[in-house]
C-alpha positions in Angstrom: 0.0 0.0 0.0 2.9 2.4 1.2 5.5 0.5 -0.4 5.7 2.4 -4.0 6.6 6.3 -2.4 10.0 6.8 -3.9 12.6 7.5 -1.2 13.3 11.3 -0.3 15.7 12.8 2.1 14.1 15.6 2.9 10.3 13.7 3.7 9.3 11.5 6.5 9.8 8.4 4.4 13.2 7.9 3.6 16.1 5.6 4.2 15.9 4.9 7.6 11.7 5.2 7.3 10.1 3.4 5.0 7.7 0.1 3.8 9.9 -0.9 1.3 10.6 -4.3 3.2 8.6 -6.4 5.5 11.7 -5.3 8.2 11.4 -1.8 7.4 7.8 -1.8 7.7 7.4 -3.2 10.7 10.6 -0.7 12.3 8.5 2.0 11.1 5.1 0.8 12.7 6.6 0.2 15.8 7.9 4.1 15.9 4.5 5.0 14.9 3.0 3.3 18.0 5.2 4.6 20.3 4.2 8.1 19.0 7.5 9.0 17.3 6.8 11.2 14.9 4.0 9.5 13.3 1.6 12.3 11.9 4.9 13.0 9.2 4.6 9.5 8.1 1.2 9.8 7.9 1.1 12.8 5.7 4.1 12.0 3.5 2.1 8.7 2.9 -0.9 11.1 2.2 -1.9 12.3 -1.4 -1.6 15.8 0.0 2.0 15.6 0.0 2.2 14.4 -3.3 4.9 12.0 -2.8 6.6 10.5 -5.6 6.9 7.0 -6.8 9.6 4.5 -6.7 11.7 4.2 -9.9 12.2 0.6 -9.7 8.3 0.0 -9.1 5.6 -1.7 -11.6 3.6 1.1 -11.6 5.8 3.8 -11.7 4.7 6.9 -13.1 4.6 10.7 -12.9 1.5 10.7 -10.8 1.0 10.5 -7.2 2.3 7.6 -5.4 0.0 8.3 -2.2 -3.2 7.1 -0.7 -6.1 8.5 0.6 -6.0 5.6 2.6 -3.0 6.9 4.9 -4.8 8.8 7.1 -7.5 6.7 8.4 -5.0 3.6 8.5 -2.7 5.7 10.8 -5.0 7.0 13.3 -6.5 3.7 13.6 -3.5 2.5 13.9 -2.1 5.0 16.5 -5.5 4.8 18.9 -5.5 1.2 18.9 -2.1 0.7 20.0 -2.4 3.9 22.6 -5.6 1.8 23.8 -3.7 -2.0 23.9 -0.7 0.1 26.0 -2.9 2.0 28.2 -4.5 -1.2 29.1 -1.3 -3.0 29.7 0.1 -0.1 31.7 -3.0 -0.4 33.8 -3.0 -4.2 33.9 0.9 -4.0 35.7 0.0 -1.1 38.3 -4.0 -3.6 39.9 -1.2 -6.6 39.5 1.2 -4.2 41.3 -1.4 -2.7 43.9 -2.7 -6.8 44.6 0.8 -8.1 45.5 1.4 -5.6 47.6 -2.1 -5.6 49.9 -2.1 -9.1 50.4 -1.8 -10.1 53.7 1.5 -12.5 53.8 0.8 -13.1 57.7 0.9 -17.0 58.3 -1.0 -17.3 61.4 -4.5 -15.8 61.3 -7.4 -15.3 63.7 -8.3 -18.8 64.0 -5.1 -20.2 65.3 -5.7 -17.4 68.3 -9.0 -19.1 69.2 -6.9 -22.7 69.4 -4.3 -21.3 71.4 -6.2 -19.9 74.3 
């Protein structure tokens, strides 16, 4: 979908950012759902930016390599992951909060009755 934007220094998708690969895809989502930058990639993978295509693609072309697609991909993207981390965050701070208020006594009230 992304793979076909031609590789610019000076953009958001470049050598170090791009979905070229399966690798490099992947690096790049994982930024993108930490929040690192990732409303650039999603508007140099826009048609607003007008990015160019690839040279060494099939369809390559003097039009518009971009998708309108981009945008509602990313920010679906970006609240789902916000909302799986959120979630996990809270999961480790009740798991956190339950270790620590559990009562690690060994003897309890009833061996006070059988001791009297």
């Amino acid at each position: 979908m992304f793979g076909k934007i031609a590789l610019e220094e000076n953009t958001a998708i470049n050598i170090n950012n791009n979905f070229q690969t399966f690798f490099n895809s992947l690096l790049v989502l994982f930024r993108s759902a930490t929040g690192e930058g990732w409303q650039e990639i999603m508007y140099a993978c826009g048609p607003s930016a007008n990015p160019k295509c690839d040279t060494r693609s099939r369809s390559f072309n003097n039009e518009s390599c971009g998708s309108y697609f981009a945008i509602p991909y990313f920010l679906s993207f970006y609240i789902l992951c916000s909302f799986l981390i959120i979630n996990l965050f809270v999961a480790v701070i009740m798991d956190n909060f339950d270790y620590l208020t559990r009562d690690w006594s060994i003897l309890g009230p009833h061996h006070l009755d059988e001791f009297v």
